[in-house]
Biopython code that builds the backbone (N, CA, C, O; Angstrom):
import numpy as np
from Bio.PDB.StructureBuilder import StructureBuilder

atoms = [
    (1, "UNK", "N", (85.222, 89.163, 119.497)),
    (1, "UNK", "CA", (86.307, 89.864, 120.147)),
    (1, "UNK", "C", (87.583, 89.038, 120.035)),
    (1, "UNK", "O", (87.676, 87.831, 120.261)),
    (2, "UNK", "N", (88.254, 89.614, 119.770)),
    (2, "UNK", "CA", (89.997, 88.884, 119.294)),
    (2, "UNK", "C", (90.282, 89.298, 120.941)),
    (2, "UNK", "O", (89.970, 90.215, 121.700)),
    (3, "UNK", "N", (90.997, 88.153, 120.993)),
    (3, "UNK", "CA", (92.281, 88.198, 122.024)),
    (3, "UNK", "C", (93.676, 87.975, 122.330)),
    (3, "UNK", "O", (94.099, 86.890, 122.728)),
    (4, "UNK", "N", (94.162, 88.671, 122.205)),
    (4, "UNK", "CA", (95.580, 88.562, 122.012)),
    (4, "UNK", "C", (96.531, 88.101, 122.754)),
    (4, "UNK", "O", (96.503, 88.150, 123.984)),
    (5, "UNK", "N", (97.916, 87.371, 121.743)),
    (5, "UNK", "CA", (98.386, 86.124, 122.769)),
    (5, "UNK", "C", (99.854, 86.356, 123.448)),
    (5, "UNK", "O", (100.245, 85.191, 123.515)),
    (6, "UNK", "N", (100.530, 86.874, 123.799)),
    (6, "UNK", "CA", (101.878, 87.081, 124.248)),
    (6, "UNK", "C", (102.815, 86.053, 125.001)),
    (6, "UNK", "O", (102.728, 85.696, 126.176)),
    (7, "UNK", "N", (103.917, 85.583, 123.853)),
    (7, "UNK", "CA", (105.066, 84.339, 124.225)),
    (7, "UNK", "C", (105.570, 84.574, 125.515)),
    (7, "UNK", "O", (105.801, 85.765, 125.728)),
    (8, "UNK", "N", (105.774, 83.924, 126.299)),
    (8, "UNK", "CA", (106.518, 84.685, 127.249)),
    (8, "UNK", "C", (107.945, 84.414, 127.147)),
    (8, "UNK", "O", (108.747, 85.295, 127.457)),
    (9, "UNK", "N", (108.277, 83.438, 126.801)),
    (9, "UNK", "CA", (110.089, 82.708, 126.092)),
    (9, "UNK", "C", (110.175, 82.387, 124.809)),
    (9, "UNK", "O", (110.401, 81.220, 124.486)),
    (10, "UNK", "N", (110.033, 83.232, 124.021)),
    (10, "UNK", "CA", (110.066, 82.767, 122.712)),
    (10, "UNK", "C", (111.253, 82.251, 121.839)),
    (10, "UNK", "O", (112.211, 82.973, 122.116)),
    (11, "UNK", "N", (111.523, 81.560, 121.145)),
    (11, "UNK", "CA", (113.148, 81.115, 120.718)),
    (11, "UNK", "C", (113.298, 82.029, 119.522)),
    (11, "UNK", "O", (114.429, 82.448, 119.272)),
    (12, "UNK", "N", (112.174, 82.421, 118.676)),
    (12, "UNK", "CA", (112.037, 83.076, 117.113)),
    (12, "UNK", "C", (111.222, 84.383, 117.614)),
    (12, "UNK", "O", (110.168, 84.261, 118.240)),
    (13, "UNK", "N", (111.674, 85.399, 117.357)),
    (13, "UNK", "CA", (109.914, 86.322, 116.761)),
    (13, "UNK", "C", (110.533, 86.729, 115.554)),
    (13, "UNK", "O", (111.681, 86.650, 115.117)),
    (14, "UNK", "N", (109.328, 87.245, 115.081)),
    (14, "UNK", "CA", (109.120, 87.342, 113.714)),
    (14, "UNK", "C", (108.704, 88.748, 113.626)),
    (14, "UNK", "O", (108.208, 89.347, 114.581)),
    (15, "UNK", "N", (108.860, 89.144, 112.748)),
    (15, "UNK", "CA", (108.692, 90.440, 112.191)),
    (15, "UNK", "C", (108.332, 90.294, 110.511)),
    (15, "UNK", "O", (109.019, 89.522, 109.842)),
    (16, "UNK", "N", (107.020, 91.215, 109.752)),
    (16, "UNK", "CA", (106.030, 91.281, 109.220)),
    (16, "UNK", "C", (106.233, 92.601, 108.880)),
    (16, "UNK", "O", (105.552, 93.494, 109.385)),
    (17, "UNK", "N", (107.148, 92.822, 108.034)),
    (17, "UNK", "CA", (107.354, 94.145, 107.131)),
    (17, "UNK", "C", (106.713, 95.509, 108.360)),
    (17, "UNK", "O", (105.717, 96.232, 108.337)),
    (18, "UNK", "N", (108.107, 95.322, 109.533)),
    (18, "UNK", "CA", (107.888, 96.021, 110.769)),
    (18, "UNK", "C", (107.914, 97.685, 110.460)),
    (18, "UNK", "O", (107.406, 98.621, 111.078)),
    (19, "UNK", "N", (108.590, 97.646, 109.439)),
    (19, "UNK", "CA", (108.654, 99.512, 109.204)),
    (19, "UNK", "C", (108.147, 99.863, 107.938)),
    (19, "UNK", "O", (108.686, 100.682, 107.194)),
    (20, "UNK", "N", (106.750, 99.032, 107.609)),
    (20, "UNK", "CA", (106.660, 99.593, 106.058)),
    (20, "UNK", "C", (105.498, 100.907, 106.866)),
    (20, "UNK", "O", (104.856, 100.803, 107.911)),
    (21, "UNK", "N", (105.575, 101.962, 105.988)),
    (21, "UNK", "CA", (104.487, 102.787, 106.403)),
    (21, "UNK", "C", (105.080, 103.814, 107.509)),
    (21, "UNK", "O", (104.301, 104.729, 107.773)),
    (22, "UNK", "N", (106.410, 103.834, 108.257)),
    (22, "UNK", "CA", (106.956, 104.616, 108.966)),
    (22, "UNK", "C", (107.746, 105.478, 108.509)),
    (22, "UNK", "O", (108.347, 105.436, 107.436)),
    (23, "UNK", "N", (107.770, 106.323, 109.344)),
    (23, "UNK", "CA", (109.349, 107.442, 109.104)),
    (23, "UNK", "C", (110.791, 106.862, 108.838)),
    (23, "UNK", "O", (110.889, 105.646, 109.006)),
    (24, "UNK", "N", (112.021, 107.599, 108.417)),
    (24, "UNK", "CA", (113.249, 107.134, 108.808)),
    (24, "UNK", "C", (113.479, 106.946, 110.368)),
    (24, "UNK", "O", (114.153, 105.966, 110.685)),
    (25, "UNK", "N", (113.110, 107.579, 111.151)),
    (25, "UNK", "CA", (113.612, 107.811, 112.489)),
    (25, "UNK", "C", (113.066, 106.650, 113.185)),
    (25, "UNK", "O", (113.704, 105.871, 113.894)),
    (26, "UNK", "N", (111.711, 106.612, 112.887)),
    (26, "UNK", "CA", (111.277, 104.954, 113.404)),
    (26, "UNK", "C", (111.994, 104.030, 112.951)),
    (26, "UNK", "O", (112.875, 103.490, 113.619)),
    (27, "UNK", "N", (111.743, 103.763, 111.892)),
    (27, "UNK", "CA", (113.033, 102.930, 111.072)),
    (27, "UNK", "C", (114.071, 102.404, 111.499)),
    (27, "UNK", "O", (114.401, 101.248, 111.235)),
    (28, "UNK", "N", (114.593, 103.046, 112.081)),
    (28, "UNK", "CA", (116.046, 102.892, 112.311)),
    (28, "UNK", "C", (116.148, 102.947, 113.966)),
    (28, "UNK", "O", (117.130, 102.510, 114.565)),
    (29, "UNK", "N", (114.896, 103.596, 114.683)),
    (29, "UNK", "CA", (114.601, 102.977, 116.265)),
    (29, "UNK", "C", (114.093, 101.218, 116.086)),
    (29, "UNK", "O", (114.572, 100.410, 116.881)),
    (30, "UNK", "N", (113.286, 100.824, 115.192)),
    (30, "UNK", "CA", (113.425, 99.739, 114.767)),
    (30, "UNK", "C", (114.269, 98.618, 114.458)),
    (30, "UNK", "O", (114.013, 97.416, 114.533)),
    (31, "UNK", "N", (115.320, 99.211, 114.099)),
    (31, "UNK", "CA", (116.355, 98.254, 113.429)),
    (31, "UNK", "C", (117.126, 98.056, 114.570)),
    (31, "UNK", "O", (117.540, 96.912, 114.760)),
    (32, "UNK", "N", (117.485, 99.172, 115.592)),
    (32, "UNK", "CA", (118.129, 98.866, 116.591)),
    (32, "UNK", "C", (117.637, 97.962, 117.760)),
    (32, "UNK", "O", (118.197, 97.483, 118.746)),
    (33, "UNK", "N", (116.325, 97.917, 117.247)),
    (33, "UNK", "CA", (115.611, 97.067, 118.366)),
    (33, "UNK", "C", (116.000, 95.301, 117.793)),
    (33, "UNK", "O", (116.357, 94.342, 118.479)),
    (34, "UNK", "N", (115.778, 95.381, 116.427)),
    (34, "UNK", "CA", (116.219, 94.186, 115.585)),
    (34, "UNK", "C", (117.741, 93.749, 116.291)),
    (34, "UNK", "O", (117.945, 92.762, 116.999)),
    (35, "UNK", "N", (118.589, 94.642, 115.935)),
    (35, "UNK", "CA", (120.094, 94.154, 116.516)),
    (35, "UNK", "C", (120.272, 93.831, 117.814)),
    (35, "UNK", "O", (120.987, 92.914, 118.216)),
    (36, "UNK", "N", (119.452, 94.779, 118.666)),
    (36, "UNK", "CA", (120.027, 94.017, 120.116)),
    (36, "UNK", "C", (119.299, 92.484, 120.860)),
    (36, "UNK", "O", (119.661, 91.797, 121.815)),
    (37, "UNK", "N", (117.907, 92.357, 119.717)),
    (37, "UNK", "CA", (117.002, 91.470, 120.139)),
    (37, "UNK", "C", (117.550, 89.811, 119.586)),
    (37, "UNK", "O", (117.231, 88.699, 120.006)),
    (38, "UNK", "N", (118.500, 90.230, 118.474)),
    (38, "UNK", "CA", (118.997, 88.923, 117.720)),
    (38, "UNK", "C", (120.157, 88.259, 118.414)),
    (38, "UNK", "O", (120.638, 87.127, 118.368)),
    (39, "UNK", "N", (120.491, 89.585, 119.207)),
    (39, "UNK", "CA", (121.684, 88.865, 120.469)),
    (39, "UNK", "C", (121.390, 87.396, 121.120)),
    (39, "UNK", "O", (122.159, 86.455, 121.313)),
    (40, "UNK", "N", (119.653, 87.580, 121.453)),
    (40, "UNK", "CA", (119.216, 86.528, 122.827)),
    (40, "UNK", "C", (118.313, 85.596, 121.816)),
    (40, "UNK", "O", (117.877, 84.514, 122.211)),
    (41, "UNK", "N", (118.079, 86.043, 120.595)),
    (41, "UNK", "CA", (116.658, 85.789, 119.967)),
    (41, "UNK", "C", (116.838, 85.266, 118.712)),
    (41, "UNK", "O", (117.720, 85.895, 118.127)),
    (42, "UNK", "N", (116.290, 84.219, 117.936)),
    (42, "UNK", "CA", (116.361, 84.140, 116.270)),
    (42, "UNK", "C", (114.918, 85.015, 116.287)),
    (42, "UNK", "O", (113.879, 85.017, 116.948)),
    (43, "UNK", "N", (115.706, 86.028, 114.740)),
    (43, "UNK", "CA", (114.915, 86.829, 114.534)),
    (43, "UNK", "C", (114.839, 87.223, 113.319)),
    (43, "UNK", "O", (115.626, 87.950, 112.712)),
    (44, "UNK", "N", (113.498, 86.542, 112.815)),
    (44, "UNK", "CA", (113.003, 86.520, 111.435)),
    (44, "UNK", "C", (112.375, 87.897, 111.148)),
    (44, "UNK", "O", (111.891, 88.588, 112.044)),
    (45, "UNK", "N", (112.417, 88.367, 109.468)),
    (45, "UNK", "CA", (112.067, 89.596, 109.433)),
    (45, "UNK", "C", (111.578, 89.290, 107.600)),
    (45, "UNK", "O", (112.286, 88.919, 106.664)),
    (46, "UNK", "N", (110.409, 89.560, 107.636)),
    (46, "UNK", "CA", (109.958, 89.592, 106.447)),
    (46, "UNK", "C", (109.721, 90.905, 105.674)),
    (46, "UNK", "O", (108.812, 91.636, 106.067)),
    (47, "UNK", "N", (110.328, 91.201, 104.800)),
    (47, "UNK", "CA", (110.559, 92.793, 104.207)),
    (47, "UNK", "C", (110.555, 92.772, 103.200)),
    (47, "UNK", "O", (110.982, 91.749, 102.666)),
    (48, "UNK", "N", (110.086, 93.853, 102.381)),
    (48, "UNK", "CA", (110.301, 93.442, 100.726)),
    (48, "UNK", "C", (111.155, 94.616, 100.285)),
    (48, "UNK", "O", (111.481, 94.866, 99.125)),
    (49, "UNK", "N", (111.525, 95.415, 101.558)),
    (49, "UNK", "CA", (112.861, 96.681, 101.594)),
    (49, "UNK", "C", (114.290, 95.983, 101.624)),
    (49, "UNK", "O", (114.875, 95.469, 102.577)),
    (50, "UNK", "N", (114.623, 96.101, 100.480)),
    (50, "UNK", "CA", (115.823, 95.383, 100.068)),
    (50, "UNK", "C", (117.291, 95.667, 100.963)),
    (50, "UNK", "O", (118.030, 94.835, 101.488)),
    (51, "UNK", "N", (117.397, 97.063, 100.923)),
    (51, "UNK", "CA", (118.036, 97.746, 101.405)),
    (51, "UNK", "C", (117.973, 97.491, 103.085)),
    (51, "UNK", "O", (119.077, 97.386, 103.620)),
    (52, "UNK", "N", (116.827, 97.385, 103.932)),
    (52, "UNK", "CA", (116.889, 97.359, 105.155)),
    (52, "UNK", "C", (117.267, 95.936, 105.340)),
    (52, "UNK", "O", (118.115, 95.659, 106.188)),
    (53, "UNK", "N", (116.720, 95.020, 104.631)),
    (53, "UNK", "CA", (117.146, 93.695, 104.881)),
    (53, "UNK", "C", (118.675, 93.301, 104.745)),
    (53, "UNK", "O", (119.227, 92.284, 105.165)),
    (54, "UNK", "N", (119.148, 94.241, 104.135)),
    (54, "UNK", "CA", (121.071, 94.438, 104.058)),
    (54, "UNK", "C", (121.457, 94.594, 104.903)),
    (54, "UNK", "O", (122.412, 93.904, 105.260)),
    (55, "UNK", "N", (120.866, 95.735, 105.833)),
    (55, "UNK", "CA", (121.468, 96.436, 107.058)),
    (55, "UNK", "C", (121.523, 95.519, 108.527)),
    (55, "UNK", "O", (122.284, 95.514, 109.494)),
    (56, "UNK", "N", (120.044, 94.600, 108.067)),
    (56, "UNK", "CA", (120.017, 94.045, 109.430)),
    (56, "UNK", "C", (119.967, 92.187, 109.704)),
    (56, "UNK", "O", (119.898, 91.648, 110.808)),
    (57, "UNK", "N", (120.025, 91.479, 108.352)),
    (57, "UNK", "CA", (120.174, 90.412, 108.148)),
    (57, "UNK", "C", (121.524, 90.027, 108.118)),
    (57, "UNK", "O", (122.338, 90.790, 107.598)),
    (58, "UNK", "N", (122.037, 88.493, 108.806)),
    (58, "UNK", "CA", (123.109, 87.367, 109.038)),
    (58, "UNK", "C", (123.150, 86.564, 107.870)),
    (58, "UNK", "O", (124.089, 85.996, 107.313)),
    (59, "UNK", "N", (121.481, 86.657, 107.515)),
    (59, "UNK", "CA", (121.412, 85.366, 106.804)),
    (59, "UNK", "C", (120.122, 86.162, 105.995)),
    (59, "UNK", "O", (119.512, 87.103, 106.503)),
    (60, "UNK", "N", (119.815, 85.571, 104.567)),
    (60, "UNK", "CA", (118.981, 85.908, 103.493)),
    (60, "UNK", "C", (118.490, 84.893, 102.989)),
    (60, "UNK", "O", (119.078, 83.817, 102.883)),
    (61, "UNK", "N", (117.464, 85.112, 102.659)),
    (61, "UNK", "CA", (116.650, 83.418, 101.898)),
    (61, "UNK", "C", (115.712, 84.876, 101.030)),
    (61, "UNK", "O", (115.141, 85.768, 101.658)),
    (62, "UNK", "N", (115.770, 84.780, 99.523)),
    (62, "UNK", "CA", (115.065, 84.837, 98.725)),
    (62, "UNK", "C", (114.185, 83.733, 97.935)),
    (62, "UNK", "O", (114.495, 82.671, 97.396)),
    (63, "UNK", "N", (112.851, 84.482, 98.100)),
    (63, "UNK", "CA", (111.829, 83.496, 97.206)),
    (63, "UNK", "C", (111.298, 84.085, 96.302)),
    (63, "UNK", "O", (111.641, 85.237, 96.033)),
    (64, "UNK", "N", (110.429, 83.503, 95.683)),
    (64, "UNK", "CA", (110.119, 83.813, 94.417)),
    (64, "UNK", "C", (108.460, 82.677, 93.932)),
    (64, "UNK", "O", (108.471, 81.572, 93.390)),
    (65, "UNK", "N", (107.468, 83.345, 94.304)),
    (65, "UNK", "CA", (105.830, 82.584, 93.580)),
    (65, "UNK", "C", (106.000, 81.180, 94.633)),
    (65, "UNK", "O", (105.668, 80.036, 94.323)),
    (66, "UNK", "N", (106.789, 81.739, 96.341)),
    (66, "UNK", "CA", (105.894, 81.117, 97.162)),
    (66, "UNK", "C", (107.239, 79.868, 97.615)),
    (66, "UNK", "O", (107.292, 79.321, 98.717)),
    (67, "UNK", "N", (108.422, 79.580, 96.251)),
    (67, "UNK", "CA", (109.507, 79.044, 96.667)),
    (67, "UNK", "C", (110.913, 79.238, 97.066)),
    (67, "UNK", "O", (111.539, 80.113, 96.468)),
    (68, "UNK", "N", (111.513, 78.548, 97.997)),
    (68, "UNK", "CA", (112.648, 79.783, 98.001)),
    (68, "UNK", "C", (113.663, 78.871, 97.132)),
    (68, "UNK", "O", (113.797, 77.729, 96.693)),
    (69, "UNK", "N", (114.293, 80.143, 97.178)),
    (69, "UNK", "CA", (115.010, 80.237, 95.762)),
    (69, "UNK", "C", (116.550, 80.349, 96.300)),
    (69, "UNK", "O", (117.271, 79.690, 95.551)),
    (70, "UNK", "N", (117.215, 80.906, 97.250)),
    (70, "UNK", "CA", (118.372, 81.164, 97.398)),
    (70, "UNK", "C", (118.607, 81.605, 99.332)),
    (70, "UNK", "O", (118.097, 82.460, 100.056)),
    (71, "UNK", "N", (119.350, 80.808, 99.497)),
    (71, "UNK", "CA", (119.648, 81.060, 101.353)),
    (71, "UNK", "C", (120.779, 81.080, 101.959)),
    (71, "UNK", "O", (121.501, 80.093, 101.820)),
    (72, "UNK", "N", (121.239, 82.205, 102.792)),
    (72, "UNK", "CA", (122.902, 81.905, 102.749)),
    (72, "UNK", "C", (122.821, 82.960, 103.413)),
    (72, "UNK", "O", (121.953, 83.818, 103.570)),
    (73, "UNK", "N", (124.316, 82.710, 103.960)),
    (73, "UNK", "CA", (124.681, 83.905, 105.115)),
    (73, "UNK", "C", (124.951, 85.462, 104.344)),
    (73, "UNK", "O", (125.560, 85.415, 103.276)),
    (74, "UNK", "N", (124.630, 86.468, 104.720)),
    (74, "UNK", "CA", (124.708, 87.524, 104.212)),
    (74, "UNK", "C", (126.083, 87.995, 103.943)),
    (74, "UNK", "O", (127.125, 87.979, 104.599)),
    (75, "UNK", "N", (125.773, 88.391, 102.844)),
    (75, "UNK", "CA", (127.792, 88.903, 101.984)),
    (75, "UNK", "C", (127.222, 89.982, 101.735)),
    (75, "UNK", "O", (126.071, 90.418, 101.755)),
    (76, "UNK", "N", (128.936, 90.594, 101.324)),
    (76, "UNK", "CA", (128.823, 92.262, 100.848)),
    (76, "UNK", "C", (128.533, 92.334, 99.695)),
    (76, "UNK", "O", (128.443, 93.496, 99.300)),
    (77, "UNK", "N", (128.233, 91.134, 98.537)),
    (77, "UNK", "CA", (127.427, 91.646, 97.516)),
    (77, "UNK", "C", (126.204, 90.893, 97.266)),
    (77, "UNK", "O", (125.832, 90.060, 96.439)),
    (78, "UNK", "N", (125.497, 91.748, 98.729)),
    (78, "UNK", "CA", (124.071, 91.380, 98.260)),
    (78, "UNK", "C", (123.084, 91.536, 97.190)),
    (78, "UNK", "O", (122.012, 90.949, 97.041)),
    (79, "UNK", "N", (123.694, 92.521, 96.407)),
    (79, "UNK", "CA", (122.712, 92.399, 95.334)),
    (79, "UNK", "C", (123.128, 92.244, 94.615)),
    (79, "UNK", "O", (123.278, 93.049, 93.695)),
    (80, "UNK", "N", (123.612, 90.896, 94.673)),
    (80, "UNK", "CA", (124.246, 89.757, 93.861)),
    (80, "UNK", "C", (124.094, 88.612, 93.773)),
    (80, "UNK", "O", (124.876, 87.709, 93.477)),
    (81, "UNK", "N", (122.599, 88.625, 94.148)),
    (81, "UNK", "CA", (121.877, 86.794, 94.710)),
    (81, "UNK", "C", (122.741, 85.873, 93.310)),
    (81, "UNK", "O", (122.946, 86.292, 92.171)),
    (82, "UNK", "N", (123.053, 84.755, 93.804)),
    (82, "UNK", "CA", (123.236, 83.715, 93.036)),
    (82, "UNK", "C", (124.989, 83.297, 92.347)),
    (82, "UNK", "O", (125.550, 82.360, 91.779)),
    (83, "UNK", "N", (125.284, 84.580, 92.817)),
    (83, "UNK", "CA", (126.914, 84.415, 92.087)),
    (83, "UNK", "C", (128.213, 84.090, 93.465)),
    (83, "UNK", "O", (129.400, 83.946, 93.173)),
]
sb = StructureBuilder()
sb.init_structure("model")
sb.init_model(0)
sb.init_chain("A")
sb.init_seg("    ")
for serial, (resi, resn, name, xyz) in enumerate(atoms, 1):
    if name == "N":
        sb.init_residue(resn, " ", resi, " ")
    sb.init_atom(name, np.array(xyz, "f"), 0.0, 1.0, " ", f" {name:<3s}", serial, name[0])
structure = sb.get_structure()
């Protein structure tokens, strides 16, 4: 039997490709939960949705076979890693 553990002050949570497998409407009840939670919270979000990670990331770290590769505060030409 698993038992499950709940932070009660956490400084980070993390998020684990939170909307793969959902609707738009979740989605985006999601993301708003992302924005108001990053107010009080560092808040990591692992996604391989390029596009959502635009909408709701400060900061971007791309990796690549496990290393990262590129980290930096989020600009308007994100899909423009490296330039």
């Amino acid at each position: 039997m698993h038992c499950p553990a709940l932070a009660v002050e956490p400084e980070v949570i993390l998020f684990d490709e939170p909307c793969s497998a959902i609707d738009p409407i979740a989605t985006a009840k999601i993301e708003d939960l992302i924005h108001k939670l990053k107010q009080d919270y560092t808040v990591v979000i692992v996604t391989h949705n390029m596009q959502q990670a635009a909408r709701v990331s400060d900061f971007t770290a791309f990796m690549m076979l496990g290393e990262l590769v590129e980290f930096e505060r989020h600009r308007e030409d994100f899909y423009k890693p490296g330039q």
